[in-house]
C-alpha positions in Angstrom: -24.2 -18.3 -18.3 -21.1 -16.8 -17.5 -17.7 -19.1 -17.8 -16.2 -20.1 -14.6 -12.6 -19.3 -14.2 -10.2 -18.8 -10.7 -11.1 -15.5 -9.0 -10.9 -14.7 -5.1 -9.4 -11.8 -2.8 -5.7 -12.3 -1.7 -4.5 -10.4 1.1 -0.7 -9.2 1.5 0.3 -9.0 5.5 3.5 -8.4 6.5 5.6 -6.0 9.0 6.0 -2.4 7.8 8.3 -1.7 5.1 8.3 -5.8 3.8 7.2 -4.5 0.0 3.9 -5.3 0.0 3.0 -2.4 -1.8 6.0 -2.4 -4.6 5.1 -6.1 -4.7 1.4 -5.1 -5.9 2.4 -2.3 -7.9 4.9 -4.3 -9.7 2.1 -7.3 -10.1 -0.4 -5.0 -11.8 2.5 -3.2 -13.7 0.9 0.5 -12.6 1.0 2.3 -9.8 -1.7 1.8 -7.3 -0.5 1.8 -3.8 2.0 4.8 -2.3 5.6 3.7 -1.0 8.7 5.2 1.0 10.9 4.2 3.5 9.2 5.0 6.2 6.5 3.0 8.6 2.8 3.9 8.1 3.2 4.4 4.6 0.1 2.3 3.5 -2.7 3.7 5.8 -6.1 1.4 4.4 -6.2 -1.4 3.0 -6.0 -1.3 -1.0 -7.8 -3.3 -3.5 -7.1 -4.0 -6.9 -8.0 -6.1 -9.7 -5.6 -8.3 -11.7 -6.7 -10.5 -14.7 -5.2 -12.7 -17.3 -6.5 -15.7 -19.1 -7.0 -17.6 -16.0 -9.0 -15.7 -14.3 -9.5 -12.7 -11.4 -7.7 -11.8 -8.4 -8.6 -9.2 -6.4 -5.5 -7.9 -4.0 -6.1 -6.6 -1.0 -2.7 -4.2 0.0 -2.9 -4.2 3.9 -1.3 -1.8 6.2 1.8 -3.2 8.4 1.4 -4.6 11.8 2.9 -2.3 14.8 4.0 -4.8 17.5 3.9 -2.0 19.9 1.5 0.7 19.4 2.7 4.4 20.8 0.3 6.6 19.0 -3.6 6.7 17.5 -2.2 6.4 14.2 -0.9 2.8 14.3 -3.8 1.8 16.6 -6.0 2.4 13.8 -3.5 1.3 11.1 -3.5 -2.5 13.3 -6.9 -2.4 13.8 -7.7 -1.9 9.5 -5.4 -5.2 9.3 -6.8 -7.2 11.4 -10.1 -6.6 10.0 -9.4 -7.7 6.6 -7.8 -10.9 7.7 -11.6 -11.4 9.2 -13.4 -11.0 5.8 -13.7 -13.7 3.4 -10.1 -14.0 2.3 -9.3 -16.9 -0.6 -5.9 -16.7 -0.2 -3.0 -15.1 1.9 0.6 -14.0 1.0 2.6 -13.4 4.2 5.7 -11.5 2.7 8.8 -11.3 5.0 11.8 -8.8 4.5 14.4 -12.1 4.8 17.1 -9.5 5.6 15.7 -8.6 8.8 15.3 -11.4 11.7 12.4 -12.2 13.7 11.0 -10.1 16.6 8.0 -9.6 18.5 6.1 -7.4 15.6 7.5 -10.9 13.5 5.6 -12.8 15.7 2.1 -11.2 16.1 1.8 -11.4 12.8 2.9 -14.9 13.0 0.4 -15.5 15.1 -2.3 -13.2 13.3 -1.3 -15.2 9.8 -2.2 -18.5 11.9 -5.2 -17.8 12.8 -6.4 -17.5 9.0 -7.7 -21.0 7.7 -7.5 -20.4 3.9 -4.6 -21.2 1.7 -0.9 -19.6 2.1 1.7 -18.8 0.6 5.3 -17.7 2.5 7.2 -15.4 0.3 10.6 -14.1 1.3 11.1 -10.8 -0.2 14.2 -8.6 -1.4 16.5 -11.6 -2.4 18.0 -9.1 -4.7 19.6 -8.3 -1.1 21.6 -11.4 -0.6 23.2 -10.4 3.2 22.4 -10.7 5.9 19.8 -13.0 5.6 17.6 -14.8 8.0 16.0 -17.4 5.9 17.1 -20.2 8.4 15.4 -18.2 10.9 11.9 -18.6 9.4 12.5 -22.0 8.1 10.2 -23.2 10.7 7.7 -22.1 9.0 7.3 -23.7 5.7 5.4 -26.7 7.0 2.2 -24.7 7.7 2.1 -22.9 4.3 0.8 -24.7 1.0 3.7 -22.6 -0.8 7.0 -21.1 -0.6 8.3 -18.7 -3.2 11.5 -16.4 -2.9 10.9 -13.0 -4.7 12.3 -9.4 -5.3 9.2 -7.4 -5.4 11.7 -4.3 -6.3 13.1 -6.2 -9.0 10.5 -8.5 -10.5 12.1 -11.6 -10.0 9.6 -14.7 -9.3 6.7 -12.3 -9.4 5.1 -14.4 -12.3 6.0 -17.6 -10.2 4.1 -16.4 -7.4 0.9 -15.4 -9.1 1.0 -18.7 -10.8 0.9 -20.1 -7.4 -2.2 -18.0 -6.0 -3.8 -18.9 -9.2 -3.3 -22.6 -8.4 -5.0 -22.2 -4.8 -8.0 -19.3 -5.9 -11.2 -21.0 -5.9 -13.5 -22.0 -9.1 -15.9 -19.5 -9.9 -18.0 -16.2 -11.7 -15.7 -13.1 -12.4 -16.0 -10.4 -9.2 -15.4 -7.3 -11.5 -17.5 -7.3 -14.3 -16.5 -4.2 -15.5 -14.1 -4.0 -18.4 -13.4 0.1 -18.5 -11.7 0.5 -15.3 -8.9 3.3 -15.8 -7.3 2.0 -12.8 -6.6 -1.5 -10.8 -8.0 0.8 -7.6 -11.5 -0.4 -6.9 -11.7 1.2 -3.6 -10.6 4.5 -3.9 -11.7 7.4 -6.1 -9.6 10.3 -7.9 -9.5 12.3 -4.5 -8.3 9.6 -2.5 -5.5 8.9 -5.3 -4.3 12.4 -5.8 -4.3 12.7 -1.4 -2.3 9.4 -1.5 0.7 10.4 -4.0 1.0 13.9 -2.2 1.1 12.2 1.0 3.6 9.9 -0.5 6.2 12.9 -1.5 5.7 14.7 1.9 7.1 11.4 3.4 9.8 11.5 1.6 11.2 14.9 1.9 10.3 15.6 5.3 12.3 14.7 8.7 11.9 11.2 10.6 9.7 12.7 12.9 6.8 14.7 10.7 4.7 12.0 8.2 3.3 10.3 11.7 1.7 13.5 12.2 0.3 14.5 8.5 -2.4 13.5 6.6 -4.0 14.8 3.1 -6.8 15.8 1.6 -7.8 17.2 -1.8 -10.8 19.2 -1.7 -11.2 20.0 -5.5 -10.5 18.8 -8.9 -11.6 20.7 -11.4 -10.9 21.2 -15.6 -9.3 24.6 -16.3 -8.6 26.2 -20.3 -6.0 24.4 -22.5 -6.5 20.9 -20.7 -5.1 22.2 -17.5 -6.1 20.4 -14.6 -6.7 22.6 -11.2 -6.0 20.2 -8.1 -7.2 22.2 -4.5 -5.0 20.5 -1.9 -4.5 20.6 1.9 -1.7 19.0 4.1 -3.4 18.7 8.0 -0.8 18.2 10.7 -1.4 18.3 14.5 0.7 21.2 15.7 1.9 24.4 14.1 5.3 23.3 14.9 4.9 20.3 12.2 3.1 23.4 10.0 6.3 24.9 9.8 8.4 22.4 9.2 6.2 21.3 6.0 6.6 24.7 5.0 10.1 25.0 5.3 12.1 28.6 5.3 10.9 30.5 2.8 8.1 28.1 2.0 10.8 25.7 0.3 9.7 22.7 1.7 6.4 23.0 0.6 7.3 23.9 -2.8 9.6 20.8 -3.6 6.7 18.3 -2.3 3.9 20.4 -4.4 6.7 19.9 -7.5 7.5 16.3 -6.9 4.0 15.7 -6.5 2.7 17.8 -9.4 5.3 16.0 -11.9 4.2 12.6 -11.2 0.4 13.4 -11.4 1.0 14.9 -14.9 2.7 11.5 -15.9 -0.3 9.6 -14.1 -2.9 11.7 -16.3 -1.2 12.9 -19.1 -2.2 16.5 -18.5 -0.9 19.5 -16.9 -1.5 20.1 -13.4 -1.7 23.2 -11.1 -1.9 21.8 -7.7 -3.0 24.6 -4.9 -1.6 22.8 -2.1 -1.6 24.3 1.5 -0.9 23.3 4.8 -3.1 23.4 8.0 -3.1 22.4 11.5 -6.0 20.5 13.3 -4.9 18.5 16.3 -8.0 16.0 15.7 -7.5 15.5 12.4 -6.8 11.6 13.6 -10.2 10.8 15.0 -12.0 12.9 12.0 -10.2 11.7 9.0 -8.2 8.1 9.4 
């Protein structure tokens, strides 16, 4: 009979660009979830698998709620949230970017967060960032959460504190994952998905303001080569052929430093070399076909 310890899913929800995913990335101490700057970074949910002595929690990374939704992108991106806060959730951490005060994106998830009737915890992110700060503005808050932690996700700081707390509220019971060989925290996506996910990660960050909304990846191949090279077939889709050329850049430059960038930090992730074939390719549907 298998020992009981804590275990339970614990979804993150917060506006875009709150650290939810340097928060997990930081908990599991590896790199599961893709970050930058920029809004719609984290497109699906992502779970992954933390265990200590105490038992099993199971993170679900959830995209950032759009208060206003302009295009199909975030429509979908809303609509992924919103469906996980539906599921059997134990527990929920609503982080909140305490430099930034409260708006109408604020309050839908506000409203969104009480609608869930499982334990809570209120975390207020980036105190590493000391002004402005709207703490005061959120303060009203507290009351409705069973705990209150104040954290730099960047910077590590409380992170232990607030698993300790999770731990406290998870329920009692059997393990979820069983398995003891898992190469990566990630339980729901594969290599493919991983590999899409960093380039699409390095594309956001050295392309304009206006571009990422409109991209997507996909790797089509991964395949062993001679010497322990690893071959990695690759394709950014954008909607137009105006976006195409912008990813490429002049003289293909653009499209080099993201297949470089991209190309080093696989070959940290795996410990191989890499040749990634990466392309770029215009379908103006690839939005209903592929998110």
């Amino acid at each position: 009979m298998d020992e009981k310890i804590k275990a339970g899913y614990v979804a993150i929800i917060g506006r875009p660009n709150s650290g939810k995913s340097t928060l997990l990335n930081n908990i599991l101490k590896q790199k599961v979830a893709i970050t930058s700057p920029k809004p719609q970074t984290t497109r699906i949910p992502i779970q992954a698998v933390y265990n200590d002595a105490r038992g099993q929690i199971i993170f679900i990374d959830t995209p950032g709620i759009f208060a206003k939704v302009f295009d199909a992108v975030a429509k979908k991106i809303n609509l992924k949230t919103e469906q996980v806060l539906k599921k059997n959730i134990d527990v929920l951490v609503y982080l909140i970017d305490h430099n930034r005060d409260r708006n109408i994106e604020e309050n839908k998830i506000i409203g969104l967060v009480r609608n869930v009737d499982k334990p809570k915890i209120l975390a207020y992110n980036k105190m590493d960032i000391k002004h402005p700060s709207y703490i005061p503005h959120y303060r009203f808050l507290e009351s409705e959460f069973n705990k209150t932690v104040e954290i730099s996700a960047l910077f590590n700081k409380n992170l232990n504190l607030l698993v300790n707390y999770i731990f406290e509220l998870l329920p009692i019971g059997d393990k979820i994952i069983k398995r003891e060989d898992l190469v990566t925290p990630a339980i729901n996506i594969d290599s493919k998905t991983f590999i899409a996910e960093i380039i699409r990660e390095k594309a956001y960050l050295f392309l304009r303001k206006e571009v990422p909304y409109s991209l997507t990846t996909v790797v089509d191949e991964i395949a062993d080569r001679e010497e322990g090279l690893k071959y990695i077939k690759a394709r950014i889709v954008t909607v137009s052929d105006r976006y195409k050329r912008m990813i490429i850049g002049d003289t293909g430059r653009m499209i080099k430093e993201i297949g470089r960038a991209s190309r080093k930090e696989l070959e940290v992730a795996t410990n191989q070399k890499i040749y990634l074939d990466l392309t770029v390719e215009t379908n103006p549907h690839w939005i209903e076909e592929m998110l």
